[in-house]
C-alpha positions, 0 to 999 in steps of 0.5 A: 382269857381262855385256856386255848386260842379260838380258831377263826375261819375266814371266807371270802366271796367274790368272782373278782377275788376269786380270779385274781386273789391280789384284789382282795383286802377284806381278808387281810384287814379282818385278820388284823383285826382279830390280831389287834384288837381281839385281845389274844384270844383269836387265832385265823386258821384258814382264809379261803376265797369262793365264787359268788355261788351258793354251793361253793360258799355251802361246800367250805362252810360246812367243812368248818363247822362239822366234824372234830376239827370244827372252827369257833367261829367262821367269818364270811365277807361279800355278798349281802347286798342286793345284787343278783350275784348277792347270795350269801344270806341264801346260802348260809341261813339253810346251814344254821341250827340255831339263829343269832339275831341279836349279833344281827342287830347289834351290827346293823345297830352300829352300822346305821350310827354311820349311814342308813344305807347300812339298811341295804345289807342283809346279815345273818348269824347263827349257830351250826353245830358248834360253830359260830357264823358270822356274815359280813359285807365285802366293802374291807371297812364295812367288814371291819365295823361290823367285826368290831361291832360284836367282836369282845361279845364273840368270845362268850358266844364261842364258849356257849356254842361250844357246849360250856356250862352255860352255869359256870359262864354267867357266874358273877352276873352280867357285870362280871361279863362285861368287865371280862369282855373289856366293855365296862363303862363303854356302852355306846363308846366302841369306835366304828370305823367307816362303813360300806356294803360293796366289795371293795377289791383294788384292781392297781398294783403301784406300790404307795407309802406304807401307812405305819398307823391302824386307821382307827388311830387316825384322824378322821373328818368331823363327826357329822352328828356333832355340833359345829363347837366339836369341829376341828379348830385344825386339819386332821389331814396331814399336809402333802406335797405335790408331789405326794398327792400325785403318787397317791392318786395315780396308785388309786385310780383304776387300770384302762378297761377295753373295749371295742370301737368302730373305726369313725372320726369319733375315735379321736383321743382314745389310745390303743389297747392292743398291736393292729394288724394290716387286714389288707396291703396297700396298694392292694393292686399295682398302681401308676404313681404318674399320669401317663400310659401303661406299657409293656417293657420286654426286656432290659435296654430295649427301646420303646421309641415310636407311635402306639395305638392308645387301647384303653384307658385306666382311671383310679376307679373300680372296675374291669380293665381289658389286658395289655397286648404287645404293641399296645398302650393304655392311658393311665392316670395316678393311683390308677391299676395297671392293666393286667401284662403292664410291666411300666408306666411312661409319663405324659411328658415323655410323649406326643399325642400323633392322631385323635379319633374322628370326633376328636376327643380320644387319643388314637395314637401317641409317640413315646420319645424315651427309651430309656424305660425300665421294668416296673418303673412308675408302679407302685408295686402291691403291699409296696406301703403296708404289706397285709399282716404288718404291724401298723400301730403299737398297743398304748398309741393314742388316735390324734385329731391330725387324722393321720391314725385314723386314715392308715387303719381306713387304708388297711380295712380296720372297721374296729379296733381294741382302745381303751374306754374313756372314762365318764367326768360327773361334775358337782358343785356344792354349798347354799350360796351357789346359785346357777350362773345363767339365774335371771335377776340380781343376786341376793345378799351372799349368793354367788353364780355357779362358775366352776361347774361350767368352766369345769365341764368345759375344761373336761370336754376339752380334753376329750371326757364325756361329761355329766352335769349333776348340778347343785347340791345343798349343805345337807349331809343327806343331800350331798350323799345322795348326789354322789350316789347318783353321781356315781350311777352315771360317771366313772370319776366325781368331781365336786367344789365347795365344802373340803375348808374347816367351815361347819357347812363344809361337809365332803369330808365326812360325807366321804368317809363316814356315810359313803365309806369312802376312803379319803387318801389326803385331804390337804396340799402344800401349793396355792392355790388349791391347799384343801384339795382332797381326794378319794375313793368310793366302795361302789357295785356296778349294775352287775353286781362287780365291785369297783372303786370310783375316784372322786376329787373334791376341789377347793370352791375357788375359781382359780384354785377350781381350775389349777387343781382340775389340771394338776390332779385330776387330768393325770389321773383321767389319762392314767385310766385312758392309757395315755402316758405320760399323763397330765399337762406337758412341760416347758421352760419359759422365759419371764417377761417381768418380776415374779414374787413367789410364796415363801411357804408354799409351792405357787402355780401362778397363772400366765400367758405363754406366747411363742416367738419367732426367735424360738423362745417362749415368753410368760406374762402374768394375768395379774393378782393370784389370789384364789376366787379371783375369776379375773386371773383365769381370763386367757391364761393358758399356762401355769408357772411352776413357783418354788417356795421362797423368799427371793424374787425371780427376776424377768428374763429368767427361765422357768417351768410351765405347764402348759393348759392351752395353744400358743399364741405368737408374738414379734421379738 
């Protein structure tokens, strides 16, 4: 224990918190690190957040480190990976006296225990004047472990570089050192929590449960360096309701991004991210809404009785039209402009054609028979519909395939429009049994036909995704780790099945968490089918350097589990980040054609038929046996009956809530 507490700096780098400081987690996590785990012994006098840009992050750096009111130890978190906008090391190495490359080793040292991506950061520290400097990745859990790293080793290091007699420090020998640092008999044994190398900045401000334990307390997935006799015999994931897991994923998954979009039929399905405005009224001319001739009405009660000669004729085309005159008609047809000095529109059946021209095919003159003709009637008046500059759709409504969106912005010259971008469905299936479901020949002895992959991909197109097959991965932690890492250079959302049970082979688990620094947010559900459903986010940098974060939904490996947990969970969390609200499936009473036995233990989501009746009920029939890889029970289904965990049949005739996956057919009472 020192005589006065060390004061930390810490310096965080990065455009997205520096626009918005909400978004950062790095600095939050590091100070509690300092407060829980660094004895005592540290206090953070200043936590700054800069730009990715080399003077600023030089300006605030050597703030710290010259003059008499110098920091020990100054702590940097962002922009050490291989991006352009990645120029820590750049900025920093001008600024140190002396290098401390063994800090640098022990970082990546621990770091590369966990994944060997940790090569793909570039640490530096060392010493200016008396100040330690310390450079660290923006991903909060990659900070956190490379702090953890070296943090009981920075106390020594802050006294030397204070100028301590270096004499006095090492008396009593290394051993002495190292009990005083608290690592005696724990060489090799420091906990690493899980690793990245991305900034790692939430973008959602949905308030979840607060966590009331330190994530290095926590359970974690199976270590993947162990042999299978050290995997758990148990989950250590906490087992959540519905419910639950719902709140999580929509507090995790990212906001609507807009984007621009040509006004075509490939607009359907996505929602609007702003007010649109009328460019134009419609009509944009007067119009006849009849099929008759255009007149001239002089004043109110005055009759219009008697023969006129037919002058022009106006059709619902572009192009010039002759003005009326008085005492003259023009035939007229409907949505055709009046002619200029047209006040009315009297329909062909208040008329009689008197004489034609001498071949016969055009009107001369026609009798009108009424006069009871008004000022402006039959004319649909310009901007009578839209007026230009209304309000014509509201932010968040969403472009319907009925076509009645798309054709109101075509009427009012809306060539494009401000929606929310869709995001991109990259689908994974995994496991060394799997093989592609069209493979010619029989199976061998434990090989099963990829049905989820397919089914999967169809259910996304359904609902309006592009998606992207990433194909089969093996069960081989650098092969599925890889595959995600593609997979997230492609889609917005992974989707993977297979490998989240309690199997040595099942491997997502601690691929997320311990090589891709993923954090898993529930790795168990209380429902059948679909209890190991498990989802996560990944720490990701995009092609310009910005930290985001990807989903990804790691579902069970059964069919039927495959499809139920893809509509419950995955489709709210697609609509979320498409604008559309309410998301997921919509909801219905349905009326039980026969008994159903429910779960005692768990919620069911039992697969039916929903069929619509003319008496106006809904009537559900199961598909059969529930059990989870029974592909069977998927076939025609098109809804799924929500099932409360309990002892007691529910007796047919009854109503029950459905979610409702498809259309209705209809049936005869």
């Amino acid at each position: 224990m020192v005589e006065s507490m060390f004061k930390v700096a810490i310096l965080i780098i990065s455009d997205t918190a520096y626009k918005d400081p909400s978004t950062d987690k790095a600095g939050a996590i590091l100070t509690d690190a300092f407060a829980s785990e660094g004895g005592d012994q540290w206090k953070v006098e200043e936590r700054v957040i800069v730009r990715d840009d080399v003077l600023d992050i030089q300006r605030e750096t050597s703030r710290w480190c010259d003059g008499d009111g110098y920091m020990n130890l100054v702590i940097t978190t962002g922009g050490t990976g291989f991006t352009h906008k990645d120029v820590t090391p750049e900025a920093i190495s001008p600024l140190l006296h002396k290098q401390a490359h063994g800090l640098v080793h022990g970082m990546l040292a621990a770091s590369l225990e966990i994944t060997p991506f940790a090569v793909m950061s570039r640490p530096v520290a060392g010493i200016r004047n008396r100040s330690l400097i310390i450079t660290l990745p923006g991903s909060p859990k990659g900070a956190k472990e490379n702090l953890l790293a070296v943090l009981k080793l920075l106390p020594h290091a802050c006294m030397q570089a204070a100028g301590k007699n270096s004499r006095d420090l090492h008396a009593g020998g290394v051993k002495k050192l190292e009990r005083d640092a608290g690592l005696s008999g724990a060489r090799g044994d420091v906990n690493h929590p899980h690793h990245g190398h991305d900034h790692s900045h939430n973008h959602n401000d949905h308030k979840v449960p607060k966590a009331h334990t330190k994530v290095e307390d926590r359970p974690m997935s199976n270590d993947l360096r162990q042999a299978p006799t050290n995997r758990y015999r148990e989950s250590p994931y906490e087992l959540r309701s519905v419910d639950e897991a719902l709140e999580l994923i929509l507090s995790n998954t990212p906001m609507p991004k807009p984007l621009r979009r040509t006004v075509d039929s490939d607009l359907t399905g996505y929602v609007l991210a702003e007010d649109v405005k009328a460019n134009e009224a419609v009509p944009a001319f007067r119009a006849s809404i009849v099929d008759g001739y255009a007149v001239i009405v002089e004043d109110e009660g005055s009759s219009l009785k008697g023969i006129f000669p037919v002058t022009s004729v106006s059709h619902a085309s572009p192009g010039g039209i002759e003005p009326l005159k008085r005492g003259q008609i023009a035939r007229i047809t409907t949505g055709a402009p009046l002619p200029p000095g047209a006040t009315s529109v009297v329909m062909v059946e208040d008329t009689v054609l008197r004489s034609t021209t001498e071949d016969g095919k055009e009107e001369r003159e026609v009798e009108i028979l009424t006069d009871q003709i008004k000022k402006n009637e039959n004319v649909r008046e310009v901007g009578s519909d839209v007026k230009m500059g209304d309000t014509i759709l509201k932010k968040n409504k969403e472009i319907s395939a009925t076509g009645g969106e798309l054709g109101l912005l075509a009427s009012v010259g809306r060539s494009e429009v401000l929606v929310n971008q869709k995001p991109v469905i990259g689908v994974l299936s995994t496991g060394d049994e799997i093989i592609e479901h069209n493979r010619p020949g029989p199976l061998r002895l434990g090989e099963v036909r990829d049905t989820n992959r397919p089914t999967l991909m169809s259910a996304a197109r359904r609902s309006g995704y592009e998606v992207v097959d990433l194909g089969i991965a093996r069960d081989k932690p650098g092969e599925i780790e890889q595959r995600i890492r593609d997979g997230m250079r492609k889609a917005d959302v992974i989707i993977t099945t297979g490998g989240v049970s309690m199997g040595e082979l099942d491997l997502l688990k601690p691929t997320i968490e311990r090589s891709l620094g993923g954090t898993i947010h529930f790795g168990r559900v209380s429902m059948k089918p679909g209890k190991p459903t498990t989802f996560a986010t990944i720490p990701y940098k995009n092609n310009s350097g910005d930290p985001e974060t990807r989903p990804i939904f790691s579902l069970p490996g059964n069919p039927a589990s495959a499809i139920v947990t893809f509509h419950l969970f995955v489709l709210p969390s697609l609509h979320y980040s498409s604008g559309i609200r309410p998301g997921g499936l919509p909801k219905a009473l349905v009326t039980l054609n026969h008994d159903i036995r429910p779960d005692p233990q768990r919620p069911e989501y039992h697969r039916v038929v929903v069929t619509s009746g003319n008496d106006g009920l809904l009537r559900a029939t199961s598909t059969g046996g529930q059990r989870s890889s029974r592909v069977g029970s998927l076939e025609s289904a098109n809804g799924l009956l929500c099932l409360p965990a309990q002892k007691e049949i529910i007796e047919k005739g009854q109503k029950v809530q459905a979610l409702l996956m498809g259309n209705l057919p209809s049936y005869s009472p």
